[in-house]
VOKOL-279213 format. One record per residue: residue in one letter; x, y, z of N, C-alpha, C in turn. Coordinates in steps of 0.02 Angstrom, whole numbers. Example, Ala and Ser with C-alpha at 12.3 -4.5 7.8 and 13.67 -1.06 7.14 Angstrom:
! residues 2
   rest      nxx      nyy      nzz     caxx     cayy     cazz      cxx      cyy      czz
      A      660     -284      390      615     -225      390      660     -165      390
      S      642     -112      354      684      -53      357      645        2      394
//
This chain:
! residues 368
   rest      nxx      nyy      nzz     caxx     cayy     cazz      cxx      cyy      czz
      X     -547     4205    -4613     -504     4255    -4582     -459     4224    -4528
      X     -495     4183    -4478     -457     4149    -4434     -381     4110    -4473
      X     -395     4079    -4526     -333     4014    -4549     -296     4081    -4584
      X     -312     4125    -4625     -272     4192    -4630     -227     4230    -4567
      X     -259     4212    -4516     -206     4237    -4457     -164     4165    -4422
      X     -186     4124    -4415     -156     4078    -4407      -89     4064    -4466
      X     -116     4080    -4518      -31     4065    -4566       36     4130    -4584
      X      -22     4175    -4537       37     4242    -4512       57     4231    -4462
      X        6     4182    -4416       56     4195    -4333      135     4142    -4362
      X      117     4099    -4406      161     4036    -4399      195     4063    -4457
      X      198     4096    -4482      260     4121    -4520      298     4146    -4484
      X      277     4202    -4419      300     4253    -4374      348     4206    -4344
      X      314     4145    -4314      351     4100    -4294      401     4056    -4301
      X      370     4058    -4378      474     4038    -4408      521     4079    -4409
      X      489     4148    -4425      539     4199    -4432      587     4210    -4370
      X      543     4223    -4322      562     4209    -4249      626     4143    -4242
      X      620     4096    -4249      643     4041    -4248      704     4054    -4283
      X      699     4078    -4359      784     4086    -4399      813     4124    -4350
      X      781     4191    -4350      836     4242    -4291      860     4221    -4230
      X      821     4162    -4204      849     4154    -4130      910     4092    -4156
      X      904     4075    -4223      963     4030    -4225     1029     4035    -4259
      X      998     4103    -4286     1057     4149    -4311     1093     4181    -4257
      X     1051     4217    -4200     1080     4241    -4156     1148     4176    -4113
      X     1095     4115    -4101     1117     4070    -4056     1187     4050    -4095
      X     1200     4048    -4169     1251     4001    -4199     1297     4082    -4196
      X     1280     4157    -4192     1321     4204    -4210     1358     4183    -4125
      X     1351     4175    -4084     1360     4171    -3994     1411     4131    -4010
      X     1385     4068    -4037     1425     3993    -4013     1474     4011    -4065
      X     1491     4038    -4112     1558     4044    -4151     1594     4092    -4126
      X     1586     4153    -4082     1606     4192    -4043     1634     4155    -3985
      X     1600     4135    -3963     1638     4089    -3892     1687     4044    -3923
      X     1681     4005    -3958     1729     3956    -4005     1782     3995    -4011
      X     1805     4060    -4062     1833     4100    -4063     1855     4128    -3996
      X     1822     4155    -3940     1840     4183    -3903     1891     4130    -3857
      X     1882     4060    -3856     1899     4008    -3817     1967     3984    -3849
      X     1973     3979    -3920     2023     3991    -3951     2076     4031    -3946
      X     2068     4094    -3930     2104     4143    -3930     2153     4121    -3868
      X     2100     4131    -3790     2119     4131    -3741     2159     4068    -3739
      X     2146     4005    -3754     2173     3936    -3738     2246     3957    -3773
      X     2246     4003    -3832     2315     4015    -3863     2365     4075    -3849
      X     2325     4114    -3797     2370     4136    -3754     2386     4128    -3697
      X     2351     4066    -3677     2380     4021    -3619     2432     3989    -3618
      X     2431     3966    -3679     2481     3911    -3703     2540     3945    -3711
      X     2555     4027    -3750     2599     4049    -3800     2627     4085    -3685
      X     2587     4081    -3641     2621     4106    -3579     2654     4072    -3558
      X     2615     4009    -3546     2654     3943    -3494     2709     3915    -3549
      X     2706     3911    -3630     2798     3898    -3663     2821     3942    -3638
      X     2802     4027    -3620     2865     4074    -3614     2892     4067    -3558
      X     2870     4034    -3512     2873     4036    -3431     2917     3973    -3421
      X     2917     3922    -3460     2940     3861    -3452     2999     3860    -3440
      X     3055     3872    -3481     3108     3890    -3487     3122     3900    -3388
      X     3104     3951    -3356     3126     3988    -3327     3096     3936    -3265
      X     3060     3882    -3253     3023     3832    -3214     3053     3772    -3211
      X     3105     3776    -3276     3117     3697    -3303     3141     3676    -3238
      X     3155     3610    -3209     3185     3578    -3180     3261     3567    -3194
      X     3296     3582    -3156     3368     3587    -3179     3390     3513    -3163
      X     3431     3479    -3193     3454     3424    -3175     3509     3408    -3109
      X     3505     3343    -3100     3531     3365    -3025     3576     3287    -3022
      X     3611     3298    -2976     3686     3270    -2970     3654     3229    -2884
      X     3650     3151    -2903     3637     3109    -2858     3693     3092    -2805
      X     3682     3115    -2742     3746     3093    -2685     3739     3022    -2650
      X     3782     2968    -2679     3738     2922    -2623     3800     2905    -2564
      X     3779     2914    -2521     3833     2908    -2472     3828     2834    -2440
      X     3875     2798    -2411     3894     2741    -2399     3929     2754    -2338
      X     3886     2740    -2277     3913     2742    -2220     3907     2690    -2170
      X     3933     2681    -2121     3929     2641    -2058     3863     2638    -2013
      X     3870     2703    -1987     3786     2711    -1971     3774     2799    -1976
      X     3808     2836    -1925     3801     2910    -1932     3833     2922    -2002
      X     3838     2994    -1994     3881     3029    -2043     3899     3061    -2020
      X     3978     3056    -1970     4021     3104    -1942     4030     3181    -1950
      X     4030     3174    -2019     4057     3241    -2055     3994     3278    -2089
      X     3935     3267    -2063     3875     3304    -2088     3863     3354    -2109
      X     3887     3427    -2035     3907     3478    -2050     3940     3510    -2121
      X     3995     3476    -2121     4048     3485    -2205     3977     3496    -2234
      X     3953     3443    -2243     3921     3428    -2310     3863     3479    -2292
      X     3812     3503    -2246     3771     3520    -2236     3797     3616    -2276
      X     3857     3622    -2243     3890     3690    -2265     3882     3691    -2338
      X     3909     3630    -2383     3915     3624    -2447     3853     3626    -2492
      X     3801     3612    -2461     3735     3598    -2504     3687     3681    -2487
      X     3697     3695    -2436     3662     3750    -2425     3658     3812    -2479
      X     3578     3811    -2504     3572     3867    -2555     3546     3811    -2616
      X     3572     3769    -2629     3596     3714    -2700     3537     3673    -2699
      X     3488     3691    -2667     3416     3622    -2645     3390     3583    -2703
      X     3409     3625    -2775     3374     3599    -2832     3405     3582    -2877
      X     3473     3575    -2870     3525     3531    -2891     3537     3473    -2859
      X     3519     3458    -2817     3539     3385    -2801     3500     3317    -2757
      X     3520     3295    -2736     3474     3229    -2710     3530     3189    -2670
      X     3503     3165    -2617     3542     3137    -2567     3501     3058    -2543
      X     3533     3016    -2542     3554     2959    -2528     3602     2902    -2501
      X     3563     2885    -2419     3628     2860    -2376     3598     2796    -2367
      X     3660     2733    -2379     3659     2679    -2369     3684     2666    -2289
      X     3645     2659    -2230     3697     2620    -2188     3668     2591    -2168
      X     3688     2567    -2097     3666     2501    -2073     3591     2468    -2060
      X     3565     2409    -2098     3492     2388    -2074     3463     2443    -2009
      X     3413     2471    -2013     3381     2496    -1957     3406     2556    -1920
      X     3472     2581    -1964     3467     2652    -1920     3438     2703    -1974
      X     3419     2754    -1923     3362     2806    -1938     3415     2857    -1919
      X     3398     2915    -1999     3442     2994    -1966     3376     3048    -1966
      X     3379     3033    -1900     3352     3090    -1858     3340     3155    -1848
      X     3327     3210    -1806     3357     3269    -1768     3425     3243    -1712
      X     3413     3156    -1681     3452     3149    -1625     3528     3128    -1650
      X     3516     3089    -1718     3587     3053    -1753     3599     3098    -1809
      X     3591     3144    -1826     3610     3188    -1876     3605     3273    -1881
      X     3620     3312    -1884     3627     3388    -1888     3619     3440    -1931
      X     3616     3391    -1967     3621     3416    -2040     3523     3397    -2071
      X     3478     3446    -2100     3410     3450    -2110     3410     3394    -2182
      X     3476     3417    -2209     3474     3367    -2281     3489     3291    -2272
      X     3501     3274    -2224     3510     3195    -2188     3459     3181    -2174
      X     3405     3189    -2154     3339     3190    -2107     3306     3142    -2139
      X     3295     3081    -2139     3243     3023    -2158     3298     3006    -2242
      X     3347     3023    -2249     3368     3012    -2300     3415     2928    -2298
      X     3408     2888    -2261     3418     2842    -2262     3357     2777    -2308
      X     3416     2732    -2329     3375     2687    -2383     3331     2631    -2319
      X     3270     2600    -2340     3235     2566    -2308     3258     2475    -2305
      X     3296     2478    -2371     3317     2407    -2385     3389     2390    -2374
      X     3422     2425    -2349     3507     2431    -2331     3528     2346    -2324
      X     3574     2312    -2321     3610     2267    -2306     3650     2297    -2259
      X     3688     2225    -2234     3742     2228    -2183     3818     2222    -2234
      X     3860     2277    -2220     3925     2283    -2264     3966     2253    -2243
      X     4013     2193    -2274     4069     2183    -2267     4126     2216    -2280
      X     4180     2232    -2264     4253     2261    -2311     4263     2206    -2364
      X     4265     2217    -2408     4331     2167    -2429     4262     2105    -2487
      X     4210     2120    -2468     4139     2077    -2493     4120     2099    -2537
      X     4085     2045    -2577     4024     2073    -2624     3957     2107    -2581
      X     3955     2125    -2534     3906     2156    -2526     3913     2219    -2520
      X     3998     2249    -2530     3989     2313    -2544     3954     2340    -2607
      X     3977     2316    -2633     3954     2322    -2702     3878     2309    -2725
      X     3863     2262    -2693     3772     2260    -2685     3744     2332    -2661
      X     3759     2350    -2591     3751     2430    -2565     3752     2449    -2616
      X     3827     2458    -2666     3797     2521    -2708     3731     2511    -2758
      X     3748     2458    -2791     3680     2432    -2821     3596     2459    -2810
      X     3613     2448    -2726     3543     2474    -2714     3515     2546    -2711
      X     3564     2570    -2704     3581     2668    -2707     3567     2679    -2775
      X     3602     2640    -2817     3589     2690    -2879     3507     2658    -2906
      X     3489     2623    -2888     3413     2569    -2896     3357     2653    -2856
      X     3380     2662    -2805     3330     2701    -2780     3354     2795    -2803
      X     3395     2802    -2825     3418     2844    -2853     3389     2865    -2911
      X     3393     2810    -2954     3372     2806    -3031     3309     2837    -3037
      X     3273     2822    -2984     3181     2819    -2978     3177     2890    -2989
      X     3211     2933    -2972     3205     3009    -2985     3232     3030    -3060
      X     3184     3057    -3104     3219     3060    -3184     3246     3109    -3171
      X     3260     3159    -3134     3296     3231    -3143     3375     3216    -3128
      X     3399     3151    -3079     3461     3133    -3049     3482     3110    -3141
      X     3527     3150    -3136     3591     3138    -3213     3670     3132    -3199
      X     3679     3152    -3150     3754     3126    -3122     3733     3060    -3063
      X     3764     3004    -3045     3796     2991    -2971     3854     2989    -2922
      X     3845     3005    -2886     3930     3012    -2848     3922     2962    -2794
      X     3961     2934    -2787     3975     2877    -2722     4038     2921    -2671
      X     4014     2933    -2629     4032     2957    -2551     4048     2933    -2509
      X     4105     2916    -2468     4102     2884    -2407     4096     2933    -2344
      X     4088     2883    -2290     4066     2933    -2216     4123     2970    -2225
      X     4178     2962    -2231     4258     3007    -2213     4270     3062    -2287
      X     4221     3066    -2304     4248     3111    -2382     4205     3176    -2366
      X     4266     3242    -2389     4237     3302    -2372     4252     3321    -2437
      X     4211     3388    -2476     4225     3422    -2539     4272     3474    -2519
      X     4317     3483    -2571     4360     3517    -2567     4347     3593    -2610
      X     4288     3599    -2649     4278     3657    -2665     4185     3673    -2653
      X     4163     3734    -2668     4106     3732    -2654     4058     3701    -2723
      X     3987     3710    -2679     3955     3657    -2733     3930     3692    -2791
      X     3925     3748    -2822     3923     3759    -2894     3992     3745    -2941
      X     4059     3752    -2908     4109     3740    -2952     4100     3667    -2983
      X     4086     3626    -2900     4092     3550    -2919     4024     3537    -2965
      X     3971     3555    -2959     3923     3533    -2997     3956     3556    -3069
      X     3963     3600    -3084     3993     3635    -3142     4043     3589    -3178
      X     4089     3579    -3147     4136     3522    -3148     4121     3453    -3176
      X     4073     3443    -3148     4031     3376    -3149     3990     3363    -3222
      X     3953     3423    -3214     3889     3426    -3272     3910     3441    -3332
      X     3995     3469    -3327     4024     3493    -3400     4027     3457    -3462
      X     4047     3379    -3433     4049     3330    -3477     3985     3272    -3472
      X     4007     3238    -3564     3943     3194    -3539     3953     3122    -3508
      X     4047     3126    -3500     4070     3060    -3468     4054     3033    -3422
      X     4069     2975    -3387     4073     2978    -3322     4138     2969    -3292
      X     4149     3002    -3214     4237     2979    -3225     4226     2910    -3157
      X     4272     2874    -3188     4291     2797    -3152     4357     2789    -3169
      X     4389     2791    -3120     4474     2758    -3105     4474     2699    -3135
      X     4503     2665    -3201     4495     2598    -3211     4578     2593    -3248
      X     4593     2557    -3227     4649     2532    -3259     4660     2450    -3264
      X     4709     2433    -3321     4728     2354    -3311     4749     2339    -3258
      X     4734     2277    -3237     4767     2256    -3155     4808     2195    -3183
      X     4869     2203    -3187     4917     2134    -3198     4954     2115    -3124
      X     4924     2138    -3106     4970     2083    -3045     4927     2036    -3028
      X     4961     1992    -2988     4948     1909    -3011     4910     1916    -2925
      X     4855     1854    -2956     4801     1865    -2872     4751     1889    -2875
      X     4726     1935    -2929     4674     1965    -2922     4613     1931    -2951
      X     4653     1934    -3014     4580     1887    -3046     4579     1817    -3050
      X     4509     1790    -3032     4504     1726    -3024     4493     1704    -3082
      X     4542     1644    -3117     4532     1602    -3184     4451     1579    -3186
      X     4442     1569    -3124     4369     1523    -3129     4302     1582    -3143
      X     4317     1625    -3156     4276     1693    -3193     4273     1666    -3280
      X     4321     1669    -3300     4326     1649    -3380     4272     1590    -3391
      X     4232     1569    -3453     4238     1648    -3477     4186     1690    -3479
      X     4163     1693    -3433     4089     1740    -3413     4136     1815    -3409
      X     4194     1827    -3375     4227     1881    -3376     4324     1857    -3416
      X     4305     1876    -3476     4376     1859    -3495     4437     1903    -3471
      X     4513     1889    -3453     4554     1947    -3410     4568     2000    -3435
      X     4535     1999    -3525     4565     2057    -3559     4520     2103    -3538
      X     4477     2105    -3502     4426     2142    -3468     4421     2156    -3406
      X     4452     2127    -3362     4474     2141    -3304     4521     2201    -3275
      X     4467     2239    -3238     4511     2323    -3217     4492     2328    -3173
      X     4552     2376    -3125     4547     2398    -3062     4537     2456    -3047
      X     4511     2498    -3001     4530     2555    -2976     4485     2601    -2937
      X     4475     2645    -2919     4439     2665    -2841     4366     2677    -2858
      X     4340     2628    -2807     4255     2633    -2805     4229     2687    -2792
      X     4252     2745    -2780     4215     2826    -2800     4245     2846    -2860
      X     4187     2813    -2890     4160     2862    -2950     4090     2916    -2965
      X     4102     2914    -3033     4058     2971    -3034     4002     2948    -3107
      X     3959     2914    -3089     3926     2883    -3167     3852     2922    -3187
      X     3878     2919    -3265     3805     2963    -3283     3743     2937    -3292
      X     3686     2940    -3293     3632     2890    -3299     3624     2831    -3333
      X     3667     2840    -3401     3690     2782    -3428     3723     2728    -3405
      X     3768     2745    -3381     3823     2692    -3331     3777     2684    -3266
      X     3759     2699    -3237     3719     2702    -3190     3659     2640    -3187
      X     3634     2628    -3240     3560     2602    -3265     3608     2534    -3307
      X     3656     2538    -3319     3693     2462    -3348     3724     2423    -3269
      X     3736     2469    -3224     3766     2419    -3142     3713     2416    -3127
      X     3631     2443    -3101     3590     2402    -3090     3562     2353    -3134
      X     3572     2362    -3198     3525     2284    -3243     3585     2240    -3242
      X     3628     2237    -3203     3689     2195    -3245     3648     2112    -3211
      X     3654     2075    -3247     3646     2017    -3210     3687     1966    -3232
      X     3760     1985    -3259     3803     1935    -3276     3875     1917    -3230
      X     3885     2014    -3228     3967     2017    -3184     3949     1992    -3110
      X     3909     2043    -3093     3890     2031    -3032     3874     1971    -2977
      X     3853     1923    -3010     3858     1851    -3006     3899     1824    -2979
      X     3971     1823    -3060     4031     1818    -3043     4073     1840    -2995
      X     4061     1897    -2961     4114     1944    -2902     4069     1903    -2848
      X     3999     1871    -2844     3992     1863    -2785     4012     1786    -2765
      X     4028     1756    -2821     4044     1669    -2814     4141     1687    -2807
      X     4148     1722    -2864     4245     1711    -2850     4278     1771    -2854
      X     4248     1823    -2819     4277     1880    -2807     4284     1880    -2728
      X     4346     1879    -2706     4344     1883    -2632     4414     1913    -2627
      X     4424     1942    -2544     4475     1971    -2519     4499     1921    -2485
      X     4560     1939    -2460     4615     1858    -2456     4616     1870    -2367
      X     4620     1828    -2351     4624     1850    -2269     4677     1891    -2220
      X     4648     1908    -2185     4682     1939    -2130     4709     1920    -2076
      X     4768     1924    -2025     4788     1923    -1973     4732     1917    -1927
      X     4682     1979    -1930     4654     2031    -1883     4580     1996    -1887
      X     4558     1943    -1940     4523     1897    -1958     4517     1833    -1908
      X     4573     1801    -1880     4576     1752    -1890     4525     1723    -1824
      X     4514     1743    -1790     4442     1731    -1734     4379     1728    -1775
      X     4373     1764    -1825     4312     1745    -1878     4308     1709    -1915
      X     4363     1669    -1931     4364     1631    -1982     4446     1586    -1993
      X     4442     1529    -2033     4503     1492    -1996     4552     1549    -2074
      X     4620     1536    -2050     4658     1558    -2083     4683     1508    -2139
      X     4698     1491    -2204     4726     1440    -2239     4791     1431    -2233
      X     4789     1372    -2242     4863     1354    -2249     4914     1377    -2276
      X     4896     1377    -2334     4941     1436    -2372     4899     1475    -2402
      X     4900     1547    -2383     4881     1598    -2404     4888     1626    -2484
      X     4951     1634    -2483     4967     1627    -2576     4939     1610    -2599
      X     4900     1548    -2616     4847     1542    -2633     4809     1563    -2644
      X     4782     1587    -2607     4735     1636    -2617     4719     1693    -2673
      X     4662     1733    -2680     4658     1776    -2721     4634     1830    -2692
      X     4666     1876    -2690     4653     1932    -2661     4610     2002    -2700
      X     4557     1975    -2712     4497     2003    -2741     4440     2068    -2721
      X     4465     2122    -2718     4437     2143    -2672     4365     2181    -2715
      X     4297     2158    -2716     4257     2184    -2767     4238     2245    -2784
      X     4214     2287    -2747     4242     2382    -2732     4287     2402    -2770
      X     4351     2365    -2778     4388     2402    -2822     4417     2363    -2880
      X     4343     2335    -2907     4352     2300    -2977     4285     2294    -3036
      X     4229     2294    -2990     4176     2295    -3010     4138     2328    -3049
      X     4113     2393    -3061     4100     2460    -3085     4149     2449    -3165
      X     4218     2451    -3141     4263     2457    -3191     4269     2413    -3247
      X     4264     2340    -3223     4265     2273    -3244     4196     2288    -3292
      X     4137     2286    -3271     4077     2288    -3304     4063     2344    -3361
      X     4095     2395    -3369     4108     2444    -3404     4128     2434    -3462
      X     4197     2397    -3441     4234     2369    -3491     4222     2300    -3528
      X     4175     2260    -3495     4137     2197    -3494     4075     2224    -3554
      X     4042     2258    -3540     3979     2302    -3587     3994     2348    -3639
      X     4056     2374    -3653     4098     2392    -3705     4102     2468    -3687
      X     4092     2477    -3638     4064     2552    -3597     4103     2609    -3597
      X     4158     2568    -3603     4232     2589    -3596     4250     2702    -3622
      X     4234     2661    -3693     4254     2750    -3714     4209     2801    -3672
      X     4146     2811    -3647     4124     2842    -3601     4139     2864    -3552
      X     4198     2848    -3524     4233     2855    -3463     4272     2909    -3479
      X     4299     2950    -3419     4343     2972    -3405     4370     2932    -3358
      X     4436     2918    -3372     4464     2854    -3352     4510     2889    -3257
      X     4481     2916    -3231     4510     2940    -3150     4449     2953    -3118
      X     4456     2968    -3058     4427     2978    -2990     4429     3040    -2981
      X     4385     3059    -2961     4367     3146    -2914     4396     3142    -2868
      X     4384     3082    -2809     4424     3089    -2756     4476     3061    -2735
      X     4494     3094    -2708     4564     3100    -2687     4590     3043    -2621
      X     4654     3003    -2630     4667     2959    -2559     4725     2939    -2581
      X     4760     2935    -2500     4840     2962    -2508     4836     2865    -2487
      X     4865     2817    -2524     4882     2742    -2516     4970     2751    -2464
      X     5008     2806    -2475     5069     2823    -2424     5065     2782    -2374
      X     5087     2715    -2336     5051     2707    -2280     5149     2669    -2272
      X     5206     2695    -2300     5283     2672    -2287     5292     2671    -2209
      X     5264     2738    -2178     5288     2739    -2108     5228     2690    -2065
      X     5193     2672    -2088     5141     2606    -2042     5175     2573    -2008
      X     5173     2579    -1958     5199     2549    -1878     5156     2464    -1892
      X     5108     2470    -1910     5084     2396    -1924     5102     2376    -1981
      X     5146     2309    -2021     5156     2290    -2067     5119     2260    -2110
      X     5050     2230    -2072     5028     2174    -2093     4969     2226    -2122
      X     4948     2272    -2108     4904     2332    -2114     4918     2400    -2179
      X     5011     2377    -2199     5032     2449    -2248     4982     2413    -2324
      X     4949     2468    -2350     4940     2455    -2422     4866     2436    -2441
      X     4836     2432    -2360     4767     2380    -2359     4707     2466    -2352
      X     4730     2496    -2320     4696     2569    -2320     4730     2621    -2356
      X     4699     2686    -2344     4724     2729    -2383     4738     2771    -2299
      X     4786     2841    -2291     4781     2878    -2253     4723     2896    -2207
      X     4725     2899    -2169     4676     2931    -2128     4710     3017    -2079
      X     4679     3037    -2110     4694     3128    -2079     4674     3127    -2006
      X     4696     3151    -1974     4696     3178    -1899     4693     3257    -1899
      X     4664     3290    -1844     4667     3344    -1825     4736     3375    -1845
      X     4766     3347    -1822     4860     3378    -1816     4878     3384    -1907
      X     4840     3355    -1944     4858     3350    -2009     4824     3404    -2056
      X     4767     3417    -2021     4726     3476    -2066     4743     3514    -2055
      X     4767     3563    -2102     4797     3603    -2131     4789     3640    -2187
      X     4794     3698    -2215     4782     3730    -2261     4816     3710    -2338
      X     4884     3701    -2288     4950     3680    -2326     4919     3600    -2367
      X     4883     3543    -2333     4869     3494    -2329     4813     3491    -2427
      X     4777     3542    -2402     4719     3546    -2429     4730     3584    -2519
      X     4778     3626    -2500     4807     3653    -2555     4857     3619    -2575
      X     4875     3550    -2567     4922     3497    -2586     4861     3467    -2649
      X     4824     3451    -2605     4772     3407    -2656     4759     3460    -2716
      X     4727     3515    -2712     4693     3548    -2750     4745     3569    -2839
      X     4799     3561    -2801     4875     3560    -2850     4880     3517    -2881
      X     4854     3445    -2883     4876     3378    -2924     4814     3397    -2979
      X     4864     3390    -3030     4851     3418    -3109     4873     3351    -3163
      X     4888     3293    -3128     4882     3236    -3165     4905     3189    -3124
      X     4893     3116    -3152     4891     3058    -3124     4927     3006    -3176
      X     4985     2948    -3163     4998     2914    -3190     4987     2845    -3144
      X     4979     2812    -3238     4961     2734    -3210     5000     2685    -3214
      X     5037     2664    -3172     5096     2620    -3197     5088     2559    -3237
      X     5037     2513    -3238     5027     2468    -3251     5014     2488    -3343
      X     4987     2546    -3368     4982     2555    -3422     5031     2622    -3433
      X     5091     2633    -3409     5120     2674    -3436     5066     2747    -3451
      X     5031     2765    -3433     4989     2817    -3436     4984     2870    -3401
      X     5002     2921    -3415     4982     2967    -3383     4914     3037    -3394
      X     4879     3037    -3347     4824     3060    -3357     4808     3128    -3344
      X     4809     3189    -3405     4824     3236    -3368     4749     3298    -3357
      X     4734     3320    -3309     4659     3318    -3296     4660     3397    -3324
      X     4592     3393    -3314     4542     3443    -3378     4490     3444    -3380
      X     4429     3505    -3366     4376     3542    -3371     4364     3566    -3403
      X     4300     3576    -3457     4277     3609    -3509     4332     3631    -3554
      X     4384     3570    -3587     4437     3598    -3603     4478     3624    -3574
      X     4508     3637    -3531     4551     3687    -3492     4573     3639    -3460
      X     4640     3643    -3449     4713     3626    -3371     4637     3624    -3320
      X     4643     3580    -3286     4611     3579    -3196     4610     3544    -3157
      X     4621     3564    -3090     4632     3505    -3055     4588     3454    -3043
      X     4630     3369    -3017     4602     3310    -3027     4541     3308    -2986
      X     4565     3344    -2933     4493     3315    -2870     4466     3356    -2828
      X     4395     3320    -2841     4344     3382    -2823     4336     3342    -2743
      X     4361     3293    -2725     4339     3268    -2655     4405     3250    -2626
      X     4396     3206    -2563     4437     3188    -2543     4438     3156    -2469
      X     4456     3102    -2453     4466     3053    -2405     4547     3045    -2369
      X     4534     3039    -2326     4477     2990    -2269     4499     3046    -2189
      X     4449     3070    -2187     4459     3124    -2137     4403     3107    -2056
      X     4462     3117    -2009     4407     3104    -1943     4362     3159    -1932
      X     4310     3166    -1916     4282     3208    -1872     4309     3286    -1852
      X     4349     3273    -1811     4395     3321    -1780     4435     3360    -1836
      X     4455     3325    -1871     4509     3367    -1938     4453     3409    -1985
      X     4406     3370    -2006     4355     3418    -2047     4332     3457    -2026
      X     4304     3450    -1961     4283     3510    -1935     4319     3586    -1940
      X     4411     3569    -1913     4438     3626    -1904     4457     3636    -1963
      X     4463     3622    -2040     4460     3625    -2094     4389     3669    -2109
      X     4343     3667    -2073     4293     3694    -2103     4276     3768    -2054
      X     4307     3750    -1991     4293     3834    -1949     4387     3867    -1991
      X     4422     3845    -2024     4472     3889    -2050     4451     3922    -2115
      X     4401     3891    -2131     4358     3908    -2207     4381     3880    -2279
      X     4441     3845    -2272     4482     3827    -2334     4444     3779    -2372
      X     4379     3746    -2347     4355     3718    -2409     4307     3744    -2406
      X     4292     3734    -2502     4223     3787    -2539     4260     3852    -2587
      X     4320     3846    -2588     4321     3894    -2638     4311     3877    -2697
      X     4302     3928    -2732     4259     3906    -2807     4306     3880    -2866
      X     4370     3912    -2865     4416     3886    -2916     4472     3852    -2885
      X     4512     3810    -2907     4591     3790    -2874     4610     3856    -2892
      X     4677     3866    -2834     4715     3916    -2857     4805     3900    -2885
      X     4780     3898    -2938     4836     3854    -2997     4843     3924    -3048
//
């Protein structure tokens, strides 16, 4: 009787045993299922949400200054609201720091580079500066435009037109034209840089990550501008350095406004371009009381010069010709007539300011 209950308890006991593993495997396919579900309406939330989170791409400023940034304000007015469009970047002198005490502006604040050089005019080490801007620039994947800025450049419209402006195309725009006048390019370049490749024209541009990421890897032009690219001397020089005998000689090379362009066209870069400048600079310099000085700068604005009248001069130039190539360039936005320039140089202190308590810059369209 006993081994008769013993082979009922242990049947009981298997039986026991299937149900608890029927129960246990009915649970664990439920949770499987249930974990499923949820993980797939997690997923089907955060795609719907994405869209609306994405990171918008953003338009790199690198500014190139002396040490402050005079005109902070301007720019501080211009960015306000725009925090996730853009990125700021100032090259100036070894060891200065922008502060609360050297700057006014919250978007300046520690925005200085750690590795700056000392700038010459007229040197390859301008051109290194930029180098290093767009090097620490790059490091951010969201920066898809760059703009090169100087301390004296204020925007002439506000910053969604210009971003708009900017982001419309996938070009980049760079002033480049043939340079045939005699002096500029050094024979002893060839043929690392042959002359059919050699172009000039204003070091604010505007390059897209592509162009951008070919001037920092370049390791061929760059070389070259720093062995036989030079500016020819000065009067205003000659305590720094002896003057030559004969000057003519010389080659009057100035790398800033050859470099960018040259390498473009050097890398076959060329059709990518929009071949002009955003900003704006008046070379006018006939009435220069100094002779030795006409042609070497561009205008410089004074208080007495800002003006409404001034500002709505610029906003009116609707094309540009190039003499050297018979070209004329006639400007254009998303398809459409528009004006050439979204910036503009070389303004003191004092003039931008009252340019900016009259309110005339920041409007959203030219009025054309």
């Amino acid at each position: 009787m006993k081994r008769k209950a013993t082979q009922q308890q242990q049947q009981q006991q298997k039986l026991s045993y299937k149900w608890k593993r029927k129960v246990f495997a009915v649970i664990l396919v439920g949770f499987c299922f249930g974990s499923l579900v949820l993980t797939q309406t997690q997923y089907t939330r955060i795609v719907s949400l994405r869209p609306r989170f994405a990171p918008k791409p953003k338009i790199a400023f690198l500014f190139i200054a002396r040490n402050r940034l005079p005109l902070d304000l301007v720019w501080d007015n211009f960015f306000k609201g725009e925090e996730d469009k853009f990125s700021i970047f100032v090259h100036s002198r070894p060891g200065f720091l922008f502060n609360k005490v050297t700057t006014r502006s919250v978007y300046f604040l520690n925005r200085q580079l750690n590795d700056s050089i000392q700038i010459d005019w007229g040197e390859a080490s301008m051109i290194e500066a930029e180098r290093i801007l767009l090097r620490h620039a790059l490091s951010d994947p969201f920066n898809e435009r760059f703009v090169f800025v100087s301390d004296s450049c204020i925007p002439l419209y506000n910053f969604s037109y210009t971003y708009n402006y900017i982001m419309s195309t996938s070009t980049s725009f760079v002033d480049s034209f043939a340079d045939t006048k005699e002096g500029r390019y050094n024979p002893k370049m060839a043929p690392v840089i042959p002359v059919d490749n050699w172009r000039k024209g204003s070091q604010w541009v505007v390059l897209t990550r592509k162009h951008a990421e070919a001037v920092v890897n370049d390791t061929t032009v760059f070389p070259m501008f720093q062995q036989h690219c030079r500016r020819k001397s000065l009067p205003e020089f000659w305590r720094d350095r002896s003057f030559p005998a004969d000057p003519s000689k010389e080659h009057n090379c100035i790398p800033d406004e050859h470099y960018v362009q040259t390498l473009l066209a050097q890398e076959g870069l060329e059709g990518g371009i929009t071949r002009r400048s955003l900003t704006y600079s008046s070379w006018d310099l006939s009435s220069s009381k100094d002779r030795e000085r006409r042609g070497w700068h561009p205008v410089t604005y004074k208080y007495s010069d800002a003006t409404p009248m001034l500002i709505q001069s610029m906003k009116e130039i609707d094309n540009i010709y190039y003499e050297t190539e018979y070209r004329r360039e006639w400007c254009s936005s998303k398809g459409k007539p528009s004006a050439c320039f979204l910036f503009a140089r070389k303004f003191t202190r004092p003039a931008a300011l009252r340019l900016l308590n009259m309110s005339v810059l920041g409007a959203y369209r030219s009025n054309r």
